[in-house]
PDB file with one MODEL, atoms N, CA, C and O in Angstrom:
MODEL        1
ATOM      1  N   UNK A   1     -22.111  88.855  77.883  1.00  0.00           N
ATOM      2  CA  UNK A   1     -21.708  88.912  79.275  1.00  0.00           C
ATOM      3  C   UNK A   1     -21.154  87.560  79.733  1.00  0.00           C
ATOM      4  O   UNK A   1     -20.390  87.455  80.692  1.00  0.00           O
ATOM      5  N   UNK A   2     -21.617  86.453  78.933  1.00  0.00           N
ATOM      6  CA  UNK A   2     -21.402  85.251  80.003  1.00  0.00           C
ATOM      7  C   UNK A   2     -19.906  84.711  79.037  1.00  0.00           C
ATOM      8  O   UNK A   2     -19.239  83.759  79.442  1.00  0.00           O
ATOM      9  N   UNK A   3     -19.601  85.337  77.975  1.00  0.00           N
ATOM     10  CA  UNK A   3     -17.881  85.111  77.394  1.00  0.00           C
ATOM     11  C   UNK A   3     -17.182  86.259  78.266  1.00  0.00           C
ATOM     12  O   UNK A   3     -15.974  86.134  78.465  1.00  0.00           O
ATOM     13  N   UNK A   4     -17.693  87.113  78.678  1.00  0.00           N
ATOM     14  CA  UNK A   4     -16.741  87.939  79.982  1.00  0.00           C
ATOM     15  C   UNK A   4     -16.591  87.342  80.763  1.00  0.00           C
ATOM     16  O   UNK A   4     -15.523  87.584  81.327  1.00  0.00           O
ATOM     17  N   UNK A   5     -17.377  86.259  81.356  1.00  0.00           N
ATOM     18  CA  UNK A   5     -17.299  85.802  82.605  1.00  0.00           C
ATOM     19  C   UNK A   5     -16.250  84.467  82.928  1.00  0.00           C
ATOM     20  O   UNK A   5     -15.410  84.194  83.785  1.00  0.00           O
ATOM     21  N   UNK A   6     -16.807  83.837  81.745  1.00  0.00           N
ATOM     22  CA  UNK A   6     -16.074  82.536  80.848  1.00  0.00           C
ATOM     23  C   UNK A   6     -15.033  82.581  80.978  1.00  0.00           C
ATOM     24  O   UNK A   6     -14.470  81.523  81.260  1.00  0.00           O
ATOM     25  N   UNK A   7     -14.005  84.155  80.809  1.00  0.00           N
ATOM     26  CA  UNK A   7     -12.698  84.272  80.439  1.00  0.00           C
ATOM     27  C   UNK A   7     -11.957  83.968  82.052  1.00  0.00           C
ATOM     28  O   UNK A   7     -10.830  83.478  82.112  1.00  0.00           O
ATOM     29  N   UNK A   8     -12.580  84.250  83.048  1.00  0.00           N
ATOM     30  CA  UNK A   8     -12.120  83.978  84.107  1.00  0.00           C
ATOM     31  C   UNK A   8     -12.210  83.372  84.991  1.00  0.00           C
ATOM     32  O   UNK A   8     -11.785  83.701  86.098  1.00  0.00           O
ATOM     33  N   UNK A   9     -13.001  81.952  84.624  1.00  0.00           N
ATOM     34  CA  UNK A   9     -13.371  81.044  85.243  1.00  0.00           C
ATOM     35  C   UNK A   9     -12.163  80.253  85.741  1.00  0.00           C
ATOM     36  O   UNK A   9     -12.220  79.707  86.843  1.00  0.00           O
ATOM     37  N   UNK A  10     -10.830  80.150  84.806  1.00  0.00           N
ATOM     38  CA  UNK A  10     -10.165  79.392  85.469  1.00  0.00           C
ATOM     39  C   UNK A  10      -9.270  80.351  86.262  1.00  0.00           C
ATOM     40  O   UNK A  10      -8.066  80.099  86.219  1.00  0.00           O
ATOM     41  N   UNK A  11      -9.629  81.312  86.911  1.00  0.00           N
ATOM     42  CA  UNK A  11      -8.831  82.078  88.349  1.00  0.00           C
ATOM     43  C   UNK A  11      -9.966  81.822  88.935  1.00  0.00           C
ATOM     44  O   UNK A  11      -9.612  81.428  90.046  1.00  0.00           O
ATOM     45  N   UNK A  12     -11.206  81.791  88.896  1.00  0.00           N
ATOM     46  CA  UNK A  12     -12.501  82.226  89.711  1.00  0.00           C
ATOM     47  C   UNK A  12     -12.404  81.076  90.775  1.00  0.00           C
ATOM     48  O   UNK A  12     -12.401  81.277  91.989  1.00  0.00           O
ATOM     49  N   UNK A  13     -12.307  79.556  90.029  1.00  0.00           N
ATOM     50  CA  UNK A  13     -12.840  78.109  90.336  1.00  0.00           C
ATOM     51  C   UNK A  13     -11.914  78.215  91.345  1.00  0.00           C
ATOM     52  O   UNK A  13     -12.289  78.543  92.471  1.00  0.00           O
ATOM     53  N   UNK A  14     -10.577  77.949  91.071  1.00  0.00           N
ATOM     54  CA  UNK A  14      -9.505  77.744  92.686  1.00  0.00           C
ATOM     55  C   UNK A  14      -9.501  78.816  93.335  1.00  0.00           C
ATOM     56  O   UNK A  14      -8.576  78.858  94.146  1.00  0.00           O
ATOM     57  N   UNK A  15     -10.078  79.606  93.320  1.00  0.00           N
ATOM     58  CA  UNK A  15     -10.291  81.300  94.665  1.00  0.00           C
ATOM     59  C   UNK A  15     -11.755  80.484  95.101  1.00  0.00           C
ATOM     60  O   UNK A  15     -11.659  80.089  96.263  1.00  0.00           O
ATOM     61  N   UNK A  16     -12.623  80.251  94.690  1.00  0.00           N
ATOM     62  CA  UNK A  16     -13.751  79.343  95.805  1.00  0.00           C
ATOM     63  C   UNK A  16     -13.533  78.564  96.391  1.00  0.00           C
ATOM     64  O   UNK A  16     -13.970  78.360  97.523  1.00  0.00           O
ATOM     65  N   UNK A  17     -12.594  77.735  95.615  1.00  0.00           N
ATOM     66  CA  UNK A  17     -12.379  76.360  96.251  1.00  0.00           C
ATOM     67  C   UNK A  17     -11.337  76.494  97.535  1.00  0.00           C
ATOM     68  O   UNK A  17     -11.439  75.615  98.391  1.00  0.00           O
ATOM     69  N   UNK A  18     -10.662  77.196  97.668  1.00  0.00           N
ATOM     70  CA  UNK A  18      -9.785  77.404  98.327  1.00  0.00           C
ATOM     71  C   UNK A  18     -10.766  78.379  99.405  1.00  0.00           C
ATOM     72  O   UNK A  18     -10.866  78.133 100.607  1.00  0.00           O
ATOM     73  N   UNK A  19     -11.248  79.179  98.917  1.00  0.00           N
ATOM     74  CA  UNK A  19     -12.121  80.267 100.170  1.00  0.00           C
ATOM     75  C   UNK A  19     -13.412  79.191 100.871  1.00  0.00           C
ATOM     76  O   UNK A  19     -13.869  79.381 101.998  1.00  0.00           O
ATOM     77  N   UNK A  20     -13.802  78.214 100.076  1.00  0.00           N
ATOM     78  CA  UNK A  20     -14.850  77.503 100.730  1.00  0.00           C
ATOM     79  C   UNK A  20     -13.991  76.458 101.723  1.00  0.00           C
ATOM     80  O   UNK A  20     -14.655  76.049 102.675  1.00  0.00           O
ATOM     81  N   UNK A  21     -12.816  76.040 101.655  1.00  0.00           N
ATOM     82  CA  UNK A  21     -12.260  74.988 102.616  1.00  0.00           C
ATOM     83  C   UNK A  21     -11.577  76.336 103.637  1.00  0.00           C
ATOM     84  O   UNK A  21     -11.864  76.325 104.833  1.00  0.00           O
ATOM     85  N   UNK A  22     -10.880  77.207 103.207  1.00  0.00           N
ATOM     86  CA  UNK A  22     -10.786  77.820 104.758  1.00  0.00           C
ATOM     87  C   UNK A  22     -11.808  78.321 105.360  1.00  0.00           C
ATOM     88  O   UNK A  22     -11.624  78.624 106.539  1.00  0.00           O
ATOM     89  N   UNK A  23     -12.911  78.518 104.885  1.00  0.00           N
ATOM     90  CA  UNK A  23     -14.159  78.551 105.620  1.00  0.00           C
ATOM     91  C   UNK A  23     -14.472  77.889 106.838  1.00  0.00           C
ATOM     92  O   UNK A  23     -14.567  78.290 107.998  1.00  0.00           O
ATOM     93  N   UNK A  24     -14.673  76.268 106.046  1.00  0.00           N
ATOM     94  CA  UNK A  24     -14.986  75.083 106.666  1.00  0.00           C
ATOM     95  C   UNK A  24     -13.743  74.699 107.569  1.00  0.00           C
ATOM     96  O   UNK A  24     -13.937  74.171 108.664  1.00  0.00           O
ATOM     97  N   UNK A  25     -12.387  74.980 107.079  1.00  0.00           N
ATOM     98  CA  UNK A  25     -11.303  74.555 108.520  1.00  0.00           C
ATOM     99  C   UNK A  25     -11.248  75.783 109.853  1.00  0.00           C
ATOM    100  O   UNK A  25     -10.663  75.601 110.920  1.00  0.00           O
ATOM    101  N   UNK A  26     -11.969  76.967 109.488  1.00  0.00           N
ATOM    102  CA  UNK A  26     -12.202  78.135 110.274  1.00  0.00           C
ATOM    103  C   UNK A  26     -13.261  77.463 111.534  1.00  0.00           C
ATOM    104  O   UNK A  26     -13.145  77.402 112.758  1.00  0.00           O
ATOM    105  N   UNK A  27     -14.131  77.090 110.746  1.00  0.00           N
ATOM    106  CA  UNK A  27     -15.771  76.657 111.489  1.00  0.00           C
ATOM    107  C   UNK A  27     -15.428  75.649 112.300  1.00  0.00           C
ATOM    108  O   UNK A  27     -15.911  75.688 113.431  1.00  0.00           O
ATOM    109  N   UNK A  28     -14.689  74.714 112.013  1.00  0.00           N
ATOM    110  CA  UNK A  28     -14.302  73.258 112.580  1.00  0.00           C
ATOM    111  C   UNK A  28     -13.100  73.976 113.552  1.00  0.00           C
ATOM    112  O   UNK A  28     -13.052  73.582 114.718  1.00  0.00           O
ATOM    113  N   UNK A  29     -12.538  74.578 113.298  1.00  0.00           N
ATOM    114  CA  UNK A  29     -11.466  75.383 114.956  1.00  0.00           C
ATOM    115  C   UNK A  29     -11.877  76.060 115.424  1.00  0.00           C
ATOM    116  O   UNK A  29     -11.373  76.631 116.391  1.00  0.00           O
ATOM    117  N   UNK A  30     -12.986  76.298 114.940  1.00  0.00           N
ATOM    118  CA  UNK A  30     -13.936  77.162 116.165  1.00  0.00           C
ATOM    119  C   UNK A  30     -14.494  76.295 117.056  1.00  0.00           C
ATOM    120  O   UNK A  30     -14.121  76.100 118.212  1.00  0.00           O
ATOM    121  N   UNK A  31     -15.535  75.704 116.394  1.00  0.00           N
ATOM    122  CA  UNK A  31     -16.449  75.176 117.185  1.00  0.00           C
ATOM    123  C   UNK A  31     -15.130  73.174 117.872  1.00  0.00           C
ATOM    124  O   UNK A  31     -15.623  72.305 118.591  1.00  0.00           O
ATOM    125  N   UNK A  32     -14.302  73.139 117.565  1.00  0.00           N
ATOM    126  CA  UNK A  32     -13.602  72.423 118.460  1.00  0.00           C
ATOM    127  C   UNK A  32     -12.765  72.981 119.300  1.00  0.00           C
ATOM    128  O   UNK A  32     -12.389  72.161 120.138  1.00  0.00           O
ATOM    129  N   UNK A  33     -12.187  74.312 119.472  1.00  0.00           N
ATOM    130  CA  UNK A  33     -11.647  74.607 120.530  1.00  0.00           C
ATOM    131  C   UNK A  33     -12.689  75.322 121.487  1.00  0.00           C
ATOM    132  O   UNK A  33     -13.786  75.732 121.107  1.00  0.00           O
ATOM    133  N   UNK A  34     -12.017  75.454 123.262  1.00  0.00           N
ATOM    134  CA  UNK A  34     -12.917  76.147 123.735  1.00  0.00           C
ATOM    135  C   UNK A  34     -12.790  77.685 124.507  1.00  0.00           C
ATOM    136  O   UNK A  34     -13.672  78.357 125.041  1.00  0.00           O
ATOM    137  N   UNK A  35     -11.420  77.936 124.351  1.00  0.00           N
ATOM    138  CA  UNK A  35     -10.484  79.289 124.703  1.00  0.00           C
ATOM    139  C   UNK A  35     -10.068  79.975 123.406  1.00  0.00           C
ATOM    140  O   UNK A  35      -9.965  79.347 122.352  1.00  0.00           O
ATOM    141  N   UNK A  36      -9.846  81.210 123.509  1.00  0.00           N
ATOM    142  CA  UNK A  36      -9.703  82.261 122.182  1.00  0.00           C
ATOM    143  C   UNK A  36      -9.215  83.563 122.674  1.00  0.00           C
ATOM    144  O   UNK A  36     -10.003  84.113 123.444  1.00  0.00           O
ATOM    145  N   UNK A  37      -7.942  84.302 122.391  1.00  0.00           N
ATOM    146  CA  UNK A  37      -7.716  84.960 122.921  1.00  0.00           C
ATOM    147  C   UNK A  37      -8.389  86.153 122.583  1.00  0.00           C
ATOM    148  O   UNK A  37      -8.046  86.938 123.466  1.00  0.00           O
ATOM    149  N   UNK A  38      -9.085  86.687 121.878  1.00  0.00           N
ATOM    150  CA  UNK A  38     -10.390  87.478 121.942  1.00  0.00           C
ATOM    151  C   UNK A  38     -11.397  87.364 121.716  1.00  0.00           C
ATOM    152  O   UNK A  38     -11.730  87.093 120.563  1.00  0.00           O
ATOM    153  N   UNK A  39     -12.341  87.524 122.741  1.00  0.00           N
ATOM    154  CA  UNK A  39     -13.800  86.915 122.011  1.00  0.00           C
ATOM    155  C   UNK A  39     -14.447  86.064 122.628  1.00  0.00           C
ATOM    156  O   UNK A  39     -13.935  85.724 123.695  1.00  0.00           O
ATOM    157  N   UNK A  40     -15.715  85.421 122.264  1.00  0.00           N
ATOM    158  CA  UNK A  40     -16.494  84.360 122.158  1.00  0.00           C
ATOM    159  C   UNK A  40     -16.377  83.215 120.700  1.00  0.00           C
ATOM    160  O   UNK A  40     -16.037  83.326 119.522  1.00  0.00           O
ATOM    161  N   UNK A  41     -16.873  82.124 121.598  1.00  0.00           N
ATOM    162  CA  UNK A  41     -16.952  81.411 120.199  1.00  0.00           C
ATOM    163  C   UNK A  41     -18.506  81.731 119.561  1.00  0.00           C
ATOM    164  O   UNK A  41     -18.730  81.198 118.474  1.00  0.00           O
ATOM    165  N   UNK A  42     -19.442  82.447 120.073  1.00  0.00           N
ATOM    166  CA  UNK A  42     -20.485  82.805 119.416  1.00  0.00           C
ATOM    167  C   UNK A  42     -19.663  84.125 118.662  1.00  0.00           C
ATOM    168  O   UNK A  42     -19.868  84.032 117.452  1.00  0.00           O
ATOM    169  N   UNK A  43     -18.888  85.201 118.946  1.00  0.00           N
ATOM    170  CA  UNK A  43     -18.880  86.276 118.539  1.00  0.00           C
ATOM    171  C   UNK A  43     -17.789  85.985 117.270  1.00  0.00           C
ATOM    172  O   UNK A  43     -17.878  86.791 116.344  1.00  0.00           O
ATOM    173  N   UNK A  44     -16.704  84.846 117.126  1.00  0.00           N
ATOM    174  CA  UNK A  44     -16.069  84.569 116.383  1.00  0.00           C
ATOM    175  C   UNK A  44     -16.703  83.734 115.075  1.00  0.00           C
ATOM    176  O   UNK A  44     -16.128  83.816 113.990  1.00  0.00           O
ATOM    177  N   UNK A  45     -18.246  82.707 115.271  1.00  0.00           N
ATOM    178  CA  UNK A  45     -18.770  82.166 114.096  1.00  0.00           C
ATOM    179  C   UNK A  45     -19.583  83.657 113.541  1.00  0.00           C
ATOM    180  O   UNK A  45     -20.063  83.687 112.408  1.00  0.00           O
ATOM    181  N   UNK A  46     -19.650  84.594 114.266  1.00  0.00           N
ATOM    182  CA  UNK A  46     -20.771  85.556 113.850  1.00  0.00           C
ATOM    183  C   UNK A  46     -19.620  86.077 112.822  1.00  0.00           C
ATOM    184  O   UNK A  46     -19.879  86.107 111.618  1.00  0.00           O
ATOM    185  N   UNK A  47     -18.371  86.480 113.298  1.00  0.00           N
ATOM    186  CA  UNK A  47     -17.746  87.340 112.239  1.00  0.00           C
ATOM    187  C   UNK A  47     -16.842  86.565 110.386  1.00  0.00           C
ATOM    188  O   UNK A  47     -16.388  86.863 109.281  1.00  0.00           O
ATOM    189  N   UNK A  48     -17.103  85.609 111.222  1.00  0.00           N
ATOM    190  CA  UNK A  48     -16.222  84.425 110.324  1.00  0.00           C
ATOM    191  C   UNK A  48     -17.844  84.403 109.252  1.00  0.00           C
ATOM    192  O   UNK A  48     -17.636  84.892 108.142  1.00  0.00           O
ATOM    193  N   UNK A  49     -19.280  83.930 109.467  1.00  0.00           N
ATOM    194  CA  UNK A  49     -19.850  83.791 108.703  1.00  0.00           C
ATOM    195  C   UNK A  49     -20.181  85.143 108.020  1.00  0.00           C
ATOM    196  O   UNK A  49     -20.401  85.042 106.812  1.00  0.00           O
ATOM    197  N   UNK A  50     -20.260  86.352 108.533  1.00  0.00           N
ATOM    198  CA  UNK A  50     -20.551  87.721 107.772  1.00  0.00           C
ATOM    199  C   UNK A  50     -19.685  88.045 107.192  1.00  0.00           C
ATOM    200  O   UNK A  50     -19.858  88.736 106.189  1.00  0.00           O
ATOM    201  N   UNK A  51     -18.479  87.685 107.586  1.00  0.00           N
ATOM    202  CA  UNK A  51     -17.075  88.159 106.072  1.00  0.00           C
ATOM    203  C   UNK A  51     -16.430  86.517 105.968  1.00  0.00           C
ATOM    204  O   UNK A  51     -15.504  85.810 106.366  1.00  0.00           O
ATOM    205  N   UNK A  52     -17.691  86.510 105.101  1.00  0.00           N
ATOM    206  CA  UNK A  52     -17.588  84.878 104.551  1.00  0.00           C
ATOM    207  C   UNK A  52     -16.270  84.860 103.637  1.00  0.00           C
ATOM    208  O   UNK A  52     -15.560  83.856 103.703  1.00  0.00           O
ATOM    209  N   UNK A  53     -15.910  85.895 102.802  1.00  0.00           N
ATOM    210  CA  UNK A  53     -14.644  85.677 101.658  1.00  0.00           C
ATOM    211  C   UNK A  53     -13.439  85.392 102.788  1.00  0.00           C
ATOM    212  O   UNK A  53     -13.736  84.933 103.891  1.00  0.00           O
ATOM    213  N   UNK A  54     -12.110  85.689 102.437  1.00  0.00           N
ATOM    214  CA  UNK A  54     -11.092  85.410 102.921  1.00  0.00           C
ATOM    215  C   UNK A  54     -11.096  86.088 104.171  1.00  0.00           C
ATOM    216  O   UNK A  54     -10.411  85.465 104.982  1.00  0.00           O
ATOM    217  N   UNK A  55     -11.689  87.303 104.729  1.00  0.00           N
ATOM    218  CA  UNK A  55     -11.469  88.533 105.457  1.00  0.00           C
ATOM    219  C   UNK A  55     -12.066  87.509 107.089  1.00  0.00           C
ATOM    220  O   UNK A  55     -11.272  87.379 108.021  1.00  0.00           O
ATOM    221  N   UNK A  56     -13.305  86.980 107.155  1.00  0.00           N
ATOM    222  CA  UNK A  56     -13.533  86.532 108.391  1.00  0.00           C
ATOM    223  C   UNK A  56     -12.609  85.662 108.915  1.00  0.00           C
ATOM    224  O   UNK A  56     -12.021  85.914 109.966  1.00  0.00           O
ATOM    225  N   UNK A  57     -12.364  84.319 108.061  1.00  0.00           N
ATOM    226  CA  UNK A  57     -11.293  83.182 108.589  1.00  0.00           C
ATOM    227  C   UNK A  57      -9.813  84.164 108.330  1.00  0.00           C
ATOM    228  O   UNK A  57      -8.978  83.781 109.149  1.00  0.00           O
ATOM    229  N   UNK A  58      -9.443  84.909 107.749  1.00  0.00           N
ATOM    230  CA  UNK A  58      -8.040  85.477 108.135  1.00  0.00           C
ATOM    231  C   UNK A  58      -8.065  86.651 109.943  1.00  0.00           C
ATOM    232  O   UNK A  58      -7.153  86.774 110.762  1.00  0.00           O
ATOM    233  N   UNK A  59      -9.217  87.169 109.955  1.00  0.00           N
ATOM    234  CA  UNK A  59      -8.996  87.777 111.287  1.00  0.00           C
ATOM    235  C   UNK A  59      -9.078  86.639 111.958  1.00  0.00           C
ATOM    236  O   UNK A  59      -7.960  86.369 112.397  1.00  0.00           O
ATOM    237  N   UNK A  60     -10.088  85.617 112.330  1.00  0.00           N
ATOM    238  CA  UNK A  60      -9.739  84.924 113.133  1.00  0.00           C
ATOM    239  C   UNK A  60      -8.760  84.105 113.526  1.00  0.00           C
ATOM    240  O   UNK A  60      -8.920  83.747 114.693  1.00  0.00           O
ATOM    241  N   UNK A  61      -7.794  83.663 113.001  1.00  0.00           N
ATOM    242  CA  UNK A  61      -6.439  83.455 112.898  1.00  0.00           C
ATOM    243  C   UNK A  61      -5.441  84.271 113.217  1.00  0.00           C
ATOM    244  O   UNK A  61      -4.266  83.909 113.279  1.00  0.00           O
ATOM    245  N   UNK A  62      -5.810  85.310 113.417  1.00  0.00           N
ATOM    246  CA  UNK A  62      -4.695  86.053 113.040  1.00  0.00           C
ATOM    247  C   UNK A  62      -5.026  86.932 114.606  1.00  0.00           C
ATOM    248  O   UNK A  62      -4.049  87.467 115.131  1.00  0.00           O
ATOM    249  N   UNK A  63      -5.804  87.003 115.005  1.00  0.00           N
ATOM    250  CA  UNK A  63      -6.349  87.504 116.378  1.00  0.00           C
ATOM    251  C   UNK A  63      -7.112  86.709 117.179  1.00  0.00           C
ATOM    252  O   UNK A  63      -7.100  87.028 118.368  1.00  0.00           O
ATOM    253  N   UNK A  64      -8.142  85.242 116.701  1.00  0.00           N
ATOM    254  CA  UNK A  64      -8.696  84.935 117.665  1.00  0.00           C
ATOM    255  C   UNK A  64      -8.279  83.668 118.242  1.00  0.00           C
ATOM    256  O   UNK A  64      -8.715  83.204 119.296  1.00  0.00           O
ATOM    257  N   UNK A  65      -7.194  83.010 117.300  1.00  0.00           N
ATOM    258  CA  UNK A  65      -7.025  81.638 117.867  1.00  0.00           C
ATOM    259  C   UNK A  65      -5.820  81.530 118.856  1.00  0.00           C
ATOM    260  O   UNK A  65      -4.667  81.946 118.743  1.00  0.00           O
ATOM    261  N   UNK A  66      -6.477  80.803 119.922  1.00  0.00           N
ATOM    262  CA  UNK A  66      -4.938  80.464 121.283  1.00  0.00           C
ATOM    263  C   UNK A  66      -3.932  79.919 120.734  1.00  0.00           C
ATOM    264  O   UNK A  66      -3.885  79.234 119.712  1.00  0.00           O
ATOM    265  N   UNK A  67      -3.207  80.203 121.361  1.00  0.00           N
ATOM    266  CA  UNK A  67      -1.940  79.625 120.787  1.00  0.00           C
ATOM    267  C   UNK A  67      -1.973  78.749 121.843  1.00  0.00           C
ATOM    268  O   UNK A  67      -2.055  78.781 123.071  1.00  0.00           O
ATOM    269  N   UNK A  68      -1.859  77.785 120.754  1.00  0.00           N
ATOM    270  CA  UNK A  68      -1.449  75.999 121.628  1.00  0.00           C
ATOM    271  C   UNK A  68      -0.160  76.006 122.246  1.00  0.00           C
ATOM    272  O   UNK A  68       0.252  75.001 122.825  1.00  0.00           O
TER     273      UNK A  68
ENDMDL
END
């Protein structure tokens, strides 16, 4: 099992690395802005941390952040 796993470590490593920093640039535009055109900023860390993969920080972008 762990030479199955082995084989795809080098797609696996840059899909975390990349899903753990839009995470963290998600969390940091949340909690520094204070307007959102839908939502709360409690109701936007709630959905951003429960669809932790790409799916939370892409809705919020894509629906919750003001446009500057």
């Amino acid at each position: 099992m762990w030479t199955e796993i082995k084989e795809y470590l080098p797609l696996l490593i840059p899909l975390v690395i990349v899903q753990f920093i839009l995470l963290g640039y998600t969390i940091y535009h949340i909690l520094k802005h204070d307007s959102y055109r839908r939502g709360s900023r409690t109701l936007w860390l709630v959905i951003v941390l429960i669809g932790m993969n790409f799916i939370g920080p892409i809705l919020y972008f894509a629906f919750g952040r003001e446009e500057a």
